[in-house]
N, C-alpha and C positions, 0 to 999 in steps of 0.2 A: 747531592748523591751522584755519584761515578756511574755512567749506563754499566759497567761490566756489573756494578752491583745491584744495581735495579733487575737487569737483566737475569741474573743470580737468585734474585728473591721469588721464582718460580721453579716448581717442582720439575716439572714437565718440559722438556725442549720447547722453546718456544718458539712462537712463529712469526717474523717481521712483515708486516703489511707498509711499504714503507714511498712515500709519495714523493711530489716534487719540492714538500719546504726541504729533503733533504740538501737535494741539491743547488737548490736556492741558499741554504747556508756554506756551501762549501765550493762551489763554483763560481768563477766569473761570467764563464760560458752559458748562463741557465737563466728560463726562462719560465715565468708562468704561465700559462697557457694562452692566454690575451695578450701576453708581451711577445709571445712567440711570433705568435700571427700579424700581431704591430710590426714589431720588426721587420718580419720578410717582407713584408707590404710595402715599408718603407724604403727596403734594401732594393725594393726591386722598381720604384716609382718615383722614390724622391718626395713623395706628397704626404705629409701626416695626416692631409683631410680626405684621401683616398679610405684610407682603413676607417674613419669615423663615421663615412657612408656608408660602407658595408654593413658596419656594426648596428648603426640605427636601423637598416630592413632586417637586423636580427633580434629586435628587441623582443621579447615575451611578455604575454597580457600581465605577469606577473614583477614588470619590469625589471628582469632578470634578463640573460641571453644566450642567444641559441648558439655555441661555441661551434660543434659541431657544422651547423649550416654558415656561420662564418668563416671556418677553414674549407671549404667546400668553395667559397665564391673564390676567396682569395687560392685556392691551391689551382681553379680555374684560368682566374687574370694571369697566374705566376705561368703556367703551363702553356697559355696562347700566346703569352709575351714571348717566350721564351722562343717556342716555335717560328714565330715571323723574324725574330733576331737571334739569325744560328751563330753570328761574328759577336754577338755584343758582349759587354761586361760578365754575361756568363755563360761565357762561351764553354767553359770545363767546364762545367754541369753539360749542356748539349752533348760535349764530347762522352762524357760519361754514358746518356742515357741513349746514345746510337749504340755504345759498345756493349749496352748491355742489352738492347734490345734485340742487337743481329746476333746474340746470345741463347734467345730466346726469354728473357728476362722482360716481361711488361712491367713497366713501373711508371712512375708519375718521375717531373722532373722535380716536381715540389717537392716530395719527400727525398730526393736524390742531397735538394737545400739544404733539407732538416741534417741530412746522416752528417754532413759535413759541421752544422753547425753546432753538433755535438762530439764530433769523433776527438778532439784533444780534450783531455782532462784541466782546464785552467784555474789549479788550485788556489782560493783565497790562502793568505798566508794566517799567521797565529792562532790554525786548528792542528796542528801538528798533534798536542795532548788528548785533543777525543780522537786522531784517527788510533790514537795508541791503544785506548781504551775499548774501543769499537772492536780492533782485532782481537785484543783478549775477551770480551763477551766471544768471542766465534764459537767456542768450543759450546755455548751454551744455547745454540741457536740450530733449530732444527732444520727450518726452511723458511728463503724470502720471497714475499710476493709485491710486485711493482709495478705500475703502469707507465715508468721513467723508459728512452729510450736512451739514456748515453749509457758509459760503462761503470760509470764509478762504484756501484754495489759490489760486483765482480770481483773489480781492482782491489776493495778494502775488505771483504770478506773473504775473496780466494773460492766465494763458489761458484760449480759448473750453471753457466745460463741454460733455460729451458722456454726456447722462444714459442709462441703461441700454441699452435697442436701438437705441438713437442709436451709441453704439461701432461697430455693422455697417456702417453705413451712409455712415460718415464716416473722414477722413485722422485718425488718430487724434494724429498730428504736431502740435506746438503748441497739446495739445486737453490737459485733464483730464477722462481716462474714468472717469467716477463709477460704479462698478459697482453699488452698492446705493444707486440715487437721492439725491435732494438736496432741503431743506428748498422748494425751488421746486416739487417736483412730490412733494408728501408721498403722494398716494394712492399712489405707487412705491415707497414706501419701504419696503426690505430688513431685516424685524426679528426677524419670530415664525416658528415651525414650517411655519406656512400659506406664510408669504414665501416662506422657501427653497424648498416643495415648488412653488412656480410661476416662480421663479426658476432651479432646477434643471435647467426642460423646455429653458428658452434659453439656458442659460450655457455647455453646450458650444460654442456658436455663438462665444460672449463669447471664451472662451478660448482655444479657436483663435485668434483676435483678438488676443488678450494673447501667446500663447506666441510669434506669429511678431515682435512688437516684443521678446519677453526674448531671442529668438534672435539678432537681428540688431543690438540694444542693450545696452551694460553696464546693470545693473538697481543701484540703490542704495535700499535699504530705511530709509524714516526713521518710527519709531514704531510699529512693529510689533514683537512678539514671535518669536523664530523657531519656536513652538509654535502661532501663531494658524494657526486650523483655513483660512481663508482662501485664507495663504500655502502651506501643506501641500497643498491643495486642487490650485492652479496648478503 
């Protein structure tokens, strides 16, 4: 079956709740949350067995792990590295987060990483037929809801973004409510321990916001896990 027709087979606009297998299927550029954080780790240390330290003082009695307090160590190491070497390999990140700091802009440099490591669209090739189909579902699609920080939803649906307390304030209708910010506005970005515990104080607001579109909207889940702590969350 074709998404536009899937998508079709509800009465009511519907509402995308829409994760990162999307863009795991359609990016070069994309990461799962663990490869994220592998990555930079690596990008920034050279060592693969630096990140598998980390990760082991993030295990859970449930031998699961604590993501969050894993992005939290590493967005630390990234950010004192960075500091004691204003000349080194990234040096444009440094450049960036002085200018935005004598800006008035507090930001991390780690997320400075991230915005970069997402800001070009690096399309797999031979999905050219579902972006076709994705656009013609548009018309039958009320509002998206994402926790992705690159652009690609935007780009392939053509709707206005609505980054974090922007959702309050605005028809969230023909909007993609990016819940854990967007590579445009990286000092927002939804990552480590710290994020959540300030992200937590407003998200009841958030989701009141979300529950009264899942109540009045069919919800279709693309790229999400039915385990992710997120979805659970809502």
């Amino acid at each position: 079956m074709k998404i536009e027709e899937f998508i079709k087979g509800y009465l009511n606009h519907r509402v995308l709740f829409i994760g990162t297998g999307l863009i795991l299927r359609y990016l070069n550029n994309s990461y799962s949350w663990e490869n994220l954080l592998q990555h930079i780790c690596y990008q920034l240390t050279g060592n693969k067995e630096i990140f598998y330290d980390y990760k082991d003082e993030c295990q859970k009695e449930d031998a699961s792990y604590d993501f969050p307090a894993l992005g939290e160590k590493i967005e630390n190491l990234f950010n004192e590295t960075l500091k004691n070497e204003r000349e080194g390999d990234f040096k444009e990140i440094n450049d960036e987060y002085y200018n935005l700091m004598e800006k008035g802009i507090n930001i991390s440099r780690f997320k400075i990483d991230i915005s970069k490591l997402f800001k070009k669209l690096d399309f797999k090739i031979h999905f050219e037929y579902e972006f076709i189909h994705m656009k013609k579902a548009r018309k039958n699609i009320g509002s998206i809801v994402t926790t992705n920080y690159d652009k690609l939803i935007e780009n392939l649906f053509e709707f206005n973004p609505l980054i974090g307390n922007q959702i309050l304030l605005s028809n969230p209708y023909g909007s993609v409510n990016k819940i854990h910010s967007c590579i445009s506005q990286p000092d927002k970005i939804v990552l480590t321990s710290e994020d959540y515990n300030k992200f937590n104080t407003s998200y009841e607001l958030i989701r009141a916001q979300l529950l009264s579109l899942f109540i009045h909207n069919p919800i279709i889940f693309l790229g999400y896990s039915i385990n992710d702590e997120t979805i659970r969350d809502i």
